[in-house]
C-alpha positions in Angstrom: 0.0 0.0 0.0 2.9 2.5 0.6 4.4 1.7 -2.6 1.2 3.0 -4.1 1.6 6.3 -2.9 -2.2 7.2 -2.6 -3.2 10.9 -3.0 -6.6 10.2 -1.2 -7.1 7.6 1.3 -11.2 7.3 2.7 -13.0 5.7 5.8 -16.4 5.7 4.9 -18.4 5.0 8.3 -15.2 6.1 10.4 -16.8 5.4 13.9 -14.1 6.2 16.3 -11.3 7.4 13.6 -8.6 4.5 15.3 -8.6 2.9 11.3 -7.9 6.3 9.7 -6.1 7.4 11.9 -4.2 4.1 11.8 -3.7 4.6 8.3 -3.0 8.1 8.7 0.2 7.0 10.2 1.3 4.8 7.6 0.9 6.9 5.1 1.3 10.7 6.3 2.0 12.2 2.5 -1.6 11.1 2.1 -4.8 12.9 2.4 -7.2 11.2 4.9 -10.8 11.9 4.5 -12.8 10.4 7.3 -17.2 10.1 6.3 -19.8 9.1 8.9 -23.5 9.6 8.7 -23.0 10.1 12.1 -21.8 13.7 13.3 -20.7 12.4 16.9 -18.8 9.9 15.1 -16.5 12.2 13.2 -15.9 13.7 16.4 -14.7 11.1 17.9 -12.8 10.6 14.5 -11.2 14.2 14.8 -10.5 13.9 18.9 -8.6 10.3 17.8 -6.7 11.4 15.3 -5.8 14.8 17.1 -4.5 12.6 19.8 -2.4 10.9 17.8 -1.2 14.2 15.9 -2.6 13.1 12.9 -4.3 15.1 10.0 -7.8 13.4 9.4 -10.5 15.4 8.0 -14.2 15.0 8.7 -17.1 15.0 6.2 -20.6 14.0 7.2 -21.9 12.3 3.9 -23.9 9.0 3.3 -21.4 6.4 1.8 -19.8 7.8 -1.2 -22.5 11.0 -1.9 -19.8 13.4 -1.0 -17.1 12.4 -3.5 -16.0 13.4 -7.0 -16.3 10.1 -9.2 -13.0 8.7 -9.8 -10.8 10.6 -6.8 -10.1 7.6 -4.0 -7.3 5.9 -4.4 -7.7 4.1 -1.2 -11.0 2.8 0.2 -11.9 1.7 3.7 -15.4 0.7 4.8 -16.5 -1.3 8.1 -20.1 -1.2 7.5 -23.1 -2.0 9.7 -22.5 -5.7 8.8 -24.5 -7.8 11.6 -28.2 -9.6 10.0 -30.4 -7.8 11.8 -34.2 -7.7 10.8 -34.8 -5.1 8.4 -37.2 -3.0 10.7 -34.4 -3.1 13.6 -32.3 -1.4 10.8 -35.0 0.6 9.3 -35.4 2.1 13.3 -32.0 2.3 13.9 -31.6 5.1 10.7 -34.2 7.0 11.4 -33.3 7.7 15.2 -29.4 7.8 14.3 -28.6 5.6 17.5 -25.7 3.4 18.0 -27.2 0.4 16.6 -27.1 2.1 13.2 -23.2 0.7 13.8 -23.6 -2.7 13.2 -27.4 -3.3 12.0 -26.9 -4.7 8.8 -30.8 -5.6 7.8 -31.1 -8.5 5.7 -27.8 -10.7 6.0 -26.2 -7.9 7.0 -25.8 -6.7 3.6 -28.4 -3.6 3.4 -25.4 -1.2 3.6 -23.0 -2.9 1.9 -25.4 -3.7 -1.2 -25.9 0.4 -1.2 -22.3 0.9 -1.9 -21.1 -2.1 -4.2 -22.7 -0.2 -7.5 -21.1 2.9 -6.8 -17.7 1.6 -6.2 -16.4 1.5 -10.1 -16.7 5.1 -10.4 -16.2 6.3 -6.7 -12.6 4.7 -7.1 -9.5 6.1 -9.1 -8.4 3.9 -12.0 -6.0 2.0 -9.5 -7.6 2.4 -6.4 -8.6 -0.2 -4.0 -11.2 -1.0 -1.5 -10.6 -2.9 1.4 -14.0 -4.4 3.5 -14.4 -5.7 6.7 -17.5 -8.2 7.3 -18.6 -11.5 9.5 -19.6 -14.7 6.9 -22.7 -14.4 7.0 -22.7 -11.2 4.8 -21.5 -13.8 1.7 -18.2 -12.8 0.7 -18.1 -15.3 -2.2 -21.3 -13.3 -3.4 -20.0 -10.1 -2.9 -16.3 -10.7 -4.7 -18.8 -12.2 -7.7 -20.8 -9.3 -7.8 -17.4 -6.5 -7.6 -16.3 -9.2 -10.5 -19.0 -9.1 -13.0 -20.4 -5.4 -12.1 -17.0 -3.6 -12.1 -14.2 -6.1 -13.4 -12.3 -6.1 -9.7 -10.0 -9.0 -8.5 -10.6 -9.6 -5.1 -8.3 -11.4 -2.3 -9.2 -12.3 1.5 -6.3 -10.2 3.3 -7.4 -11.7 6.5 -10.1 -13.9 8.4 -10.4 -14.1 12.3 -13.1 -15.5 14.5 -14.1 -12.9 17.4 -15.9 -14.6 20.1 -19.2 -15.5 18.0 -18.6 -13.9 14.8 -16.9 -14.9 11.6 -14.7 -12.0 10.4 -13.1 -11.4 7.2 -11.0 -8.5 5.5 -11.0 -8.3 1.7 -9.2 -6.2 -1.0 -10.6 -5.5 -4.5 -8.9 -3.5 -7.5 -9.3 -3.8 -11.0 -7.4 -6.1 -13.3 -5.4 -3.8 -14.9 -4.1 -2.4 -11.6 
């Protein structure tokens, strides 16, 4: 990834800022945009990355609506993956709460099926996306659907049980990257 030299790295539901900020630290020639629906959590994304003396900007924007198409070179997103009834979702929008962190609706994949069509033109010619979700979220389905939508390769960077959950970290780019 540092090889790469990114111009713009993005969280995109940055919660506490520790990924961005994270990142930030990795790659400090790099500008970090951190986006939350949530304007508590890109406080809590500013505090963390101020305590770390990191630069992290803050935009409060729903997935990718606040991006120019083609501009990230570097894509994070730990969505609301857990399955969660679609009403428990549905409530958990419309009153902004903290369950809107992890309530995923329908497999968990309410969110993450928002985003996926977006992602060819949201992304810079060789940018990459990197996603975080539990198993039951499908992440054969999802690498077939980044595949045959938007021609990206995809590769499981990591997989990790965490007490009841089934976690897993993929990477997608395009195959001329």
């Amino acid at each position: 990834l540092v090889a790469r030299k990114p111009a713009l790295c993005v969280e995109i539901g940055c919660g506490s800022g520790a990924v961005i900020t994270h990142l930030a630290s990795l790659l400090p020639d790099s500008a970090m945009l951190a986006s939350d629906v949530n304007r508590w959590a890109l406080l809590a994304t500013a505090a963390t990355a101020s305590a770390n003396s990191r630069r992290v900007s803050t935009v409060q924007a729903d997935l990718l609506s606040a991006f120019r198409p083609g501009s990230i070179d570097v894509l994070i997103f730990n969505p609301p993956y857990v399955p969660t009834p679609d009403e428990e979702l549905a409530e958990a929008e419309r009153t902004a709460n903290i369950s809107a962190a992890w309530a995923g609706g329908d497999r968990g994949r309410r969110v993450i099926d928002r985003l996926l069509p977006t992602l060819g033109a949201a992304l810079a010619p060789c940018g990459i996306f990197y996603l975080l979700g539990v198993a039951e979220n499908d992440p054969t389905e999802i690498a077939e659907l980044l595949r045959d939508q938007h021609g990206f390769n995809s590769r499981l960077i990591a997989e990790r049980r965490a007490q009841n959950e089934r976690l897993f970290v993929m990477a997608f780019e395009r195959s001329h990257a």
